[in-house]
C-alpha positions in Angstrom: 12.6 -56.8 24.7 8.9 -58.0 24.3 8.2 -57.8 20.4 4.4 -56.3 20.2 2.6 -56.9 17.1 0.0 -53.9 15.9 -2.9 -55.3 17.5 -0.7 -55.8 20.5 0.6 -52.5 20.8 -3.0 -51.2 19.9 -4.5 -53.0 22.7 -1.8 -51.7 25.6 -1.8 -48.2 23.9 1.3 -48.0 22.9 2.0 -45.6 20.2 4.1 -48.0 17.9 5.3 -51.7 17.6 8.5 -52.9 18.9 11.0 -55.4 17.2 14.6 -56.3 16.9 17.1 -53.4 17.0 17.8 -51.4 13.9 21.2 -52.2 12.8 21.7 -48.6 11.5 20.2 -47.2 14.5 20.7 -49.3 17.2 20.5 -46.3 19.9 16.7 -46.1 19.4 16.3 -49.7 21.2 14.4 -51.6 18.6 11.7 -49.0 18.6 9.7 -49.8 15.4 6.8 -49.0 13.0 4.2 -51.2 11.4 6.1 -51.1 8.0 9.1 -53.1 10.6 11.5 -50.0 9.8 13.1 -48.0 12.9 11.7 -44.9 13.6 14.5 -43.1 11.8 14.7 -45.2 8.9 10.9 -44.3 8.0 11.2 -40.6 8.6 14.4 -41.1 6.2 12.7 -43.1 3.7 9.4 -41.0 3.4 12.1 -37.8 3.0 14.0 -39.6 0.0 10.8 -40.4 -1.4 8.8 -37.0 -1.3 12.1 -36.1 -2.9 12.4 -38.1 -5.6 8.7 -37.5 -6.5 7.0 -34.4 -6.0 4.1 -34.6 -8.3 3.2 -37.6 -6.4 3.5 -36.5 -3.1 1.4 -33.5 -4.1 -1.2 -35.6 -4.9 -1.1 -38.0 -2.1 -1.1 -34.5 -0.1 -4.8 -33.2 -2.3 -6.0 -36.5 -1.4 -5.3 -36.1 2.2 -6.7 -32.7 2.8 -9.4 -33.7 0.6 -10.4 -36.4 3.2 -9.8 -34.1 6.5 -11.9 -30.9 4.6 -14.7 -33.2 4.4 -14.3 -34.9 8.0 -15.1 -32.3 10.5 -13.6 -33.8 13.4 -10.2 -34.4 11.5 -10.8 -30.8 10.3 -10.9 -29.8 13.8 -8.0 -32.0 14.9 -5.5 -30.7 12.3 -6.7 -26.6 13.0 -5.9 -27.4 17.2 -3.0 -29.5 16.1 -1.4 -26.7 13.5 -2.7 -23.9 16.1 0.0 -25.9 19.1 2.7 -25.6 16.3 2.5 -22.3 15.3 2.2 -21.2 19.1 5.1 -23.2 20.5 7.4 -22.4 16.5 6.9 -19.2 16.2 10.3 -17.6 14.8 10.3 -20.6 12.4 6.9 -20.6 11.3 7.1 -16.7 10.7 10.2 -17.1 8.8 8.9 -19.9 6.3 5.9 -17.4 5.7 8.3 -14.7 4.6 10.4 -17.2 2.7 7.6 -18.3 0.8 6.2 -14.6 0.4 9.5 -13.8 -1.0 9.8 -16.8 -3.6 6.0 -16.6 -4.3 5.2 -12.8 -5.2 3.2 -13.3 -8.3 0.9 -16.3 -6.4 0.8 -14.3 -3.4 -0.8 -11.3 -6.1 -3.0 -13.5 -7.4 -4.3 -14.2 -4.1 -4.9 -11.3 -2.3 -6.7 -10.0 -5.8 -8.8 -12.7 -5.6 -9.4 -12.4 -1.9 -10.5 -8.7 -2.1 -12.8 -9.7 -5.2 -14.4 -12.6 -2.5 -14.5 -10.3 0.8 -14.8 -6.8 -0.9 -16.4 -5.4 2.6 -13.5 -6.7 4.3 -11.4 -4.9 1.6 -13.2 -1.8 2.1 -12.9 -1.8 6.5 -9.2 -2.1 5.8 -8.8 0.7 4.0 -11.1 2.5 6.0 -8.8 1.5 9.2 -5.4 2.3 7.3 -7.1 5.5 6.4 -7.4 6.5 10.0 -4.1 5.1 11.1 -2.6 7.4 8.4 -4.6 10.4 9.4 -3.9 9.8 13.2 0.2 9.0 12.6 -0.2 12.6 11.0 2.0 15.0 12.7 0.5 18.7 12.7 4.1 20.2 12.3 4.4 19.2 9.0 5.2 22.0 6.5 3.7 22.8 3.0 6.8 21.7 1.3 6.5 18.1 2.9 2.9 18.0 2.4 3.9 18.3 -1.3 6.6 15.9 -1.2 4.5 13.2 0.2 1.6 14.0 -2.5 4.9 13.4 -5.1 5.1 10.0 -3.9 2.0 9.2 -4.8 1.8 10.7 -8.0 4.8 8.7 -8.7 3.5 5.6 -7.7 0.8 6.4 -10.6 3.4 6.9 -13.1 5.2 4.1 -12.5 2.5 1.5 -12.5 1.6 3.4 -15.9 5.2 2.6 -17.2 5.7 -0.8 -16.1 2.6 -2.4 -16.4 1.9 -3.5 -12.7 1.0 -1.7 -9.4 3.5 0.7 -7.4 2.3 1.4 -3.7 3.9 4.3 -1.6 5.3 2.1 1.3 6.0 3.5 4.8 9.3 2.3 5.9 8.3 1.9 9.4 5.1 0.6 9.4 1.9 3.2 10.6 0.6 -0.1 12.3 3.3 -2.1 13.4 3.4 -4.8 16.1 6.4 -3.3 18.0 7.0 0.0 16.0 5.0 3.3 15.1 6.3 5.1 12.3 4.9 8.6 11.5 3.1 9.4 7.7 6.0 11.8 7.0 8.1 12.3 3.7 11.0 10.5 5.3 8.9 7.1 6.1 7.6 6.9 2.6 9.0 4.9 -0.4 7.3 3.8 -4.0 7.7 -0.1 -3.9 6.2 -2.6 -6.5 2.8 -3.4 -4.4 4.2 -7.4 -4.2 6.8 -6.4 -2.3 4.4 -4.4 -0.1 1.7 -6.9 0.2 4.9 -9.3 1.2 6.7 -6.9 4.0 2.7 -6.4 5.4 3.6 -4.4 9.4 7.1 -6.0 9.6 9.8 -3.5 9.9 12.9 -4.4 7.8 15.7 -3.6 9.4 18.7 -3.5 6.8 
């Protein structure tokens, strides 16, 4: 096999260098990195190493979004780049967001409060739109009993974030808005849940 140095490799416009075959890896035919490791050995190494420091490798990680935030064609590279991984990883990508809602719910908090102080008009045409989905989903048949039994939902949604400190939300269990479900604003598709673990279900429909 031709051994390619990095200007070599470079020049021909090939993606990597090539070298003698990795002794651990020999099925990857002397494929090699700059550093001289195999291809595997590197990915391997840089895993062991994030590992065993974290607080460096978050730094290392500020730095580099640092540089690409201020570079607007790396900006633009890593948005097309991230936008081709979500589209072609979507059942893993949706499950690492609900993973990380789920071991995050105080940040997560934090951040939509924040993001409704930032965007309050944005705030305010969301509630307008779940106001209307709520009315539309709606069903005329509903009695005065259930009326009053949705309105005790509410109420004890109130008390609750009185008693515990935080916000209660009156949840529907299927979701008014869903992607591939339509619940109905009835007494039977409501529950009081702490408002993280609303904000962290969002449209999904849970199915136990």
């Amino acid at each position: 096999m031709q051994r390619l140095t990095r200007q070599q490799a470079k020049a021909v416009g090939a993606p990597r260098c090539f070298g003698s075959v990795c002794k651990k890896h020999p099925e990857l035919e002397g494929e090699r990195r700059v550093s001289g490791a195999c291809v595997r050995c590197a990915s391997e190494a840089t895993k062991l190493a994030r590992e065993l420091n974290p607080g460096r490798t978050k730094e290392h990680a500020k730095k580099r979004n640092l540089v690409v935030k201020n570079n607007q064609r790396l900006l633009e590279k890593k948005r097309q780049s991230n936008a081709k991984y979500r589209a072609e990883n979507k059942e893993k990508v949706n499950a690492a967001i609900k993973l990380w809602r789920a071991q995050n719910k105080p940040l997560l908090c934090e951040y939509v409060k924040r993001s409704k102080a930032k965007n309050p008009d944005v705030s305010r045409a969301n509630v307008a739109k779940r106001r209307a989905a709520r009315m539309s989903r709606t069903p005329a048949w509903l009695t005065e009993d259930d009326l009053w039994m949705m309105k005790q939902a509410y109420e004890l949604a109130e008390l609750r974030t009185k008693i515990f400190g935080f916000a209660w939300h009156v949840d529907h269990i299927i979701p008014l808005q869903g992607e591939n479900v339509s619940g109905l604003h009835t007494p039977n598709n409501l529950q009081v849940i702490p408002w993280a673990e609303n904000i962290s279900k969002g449209n999904l429909y849970q199915v136990n």
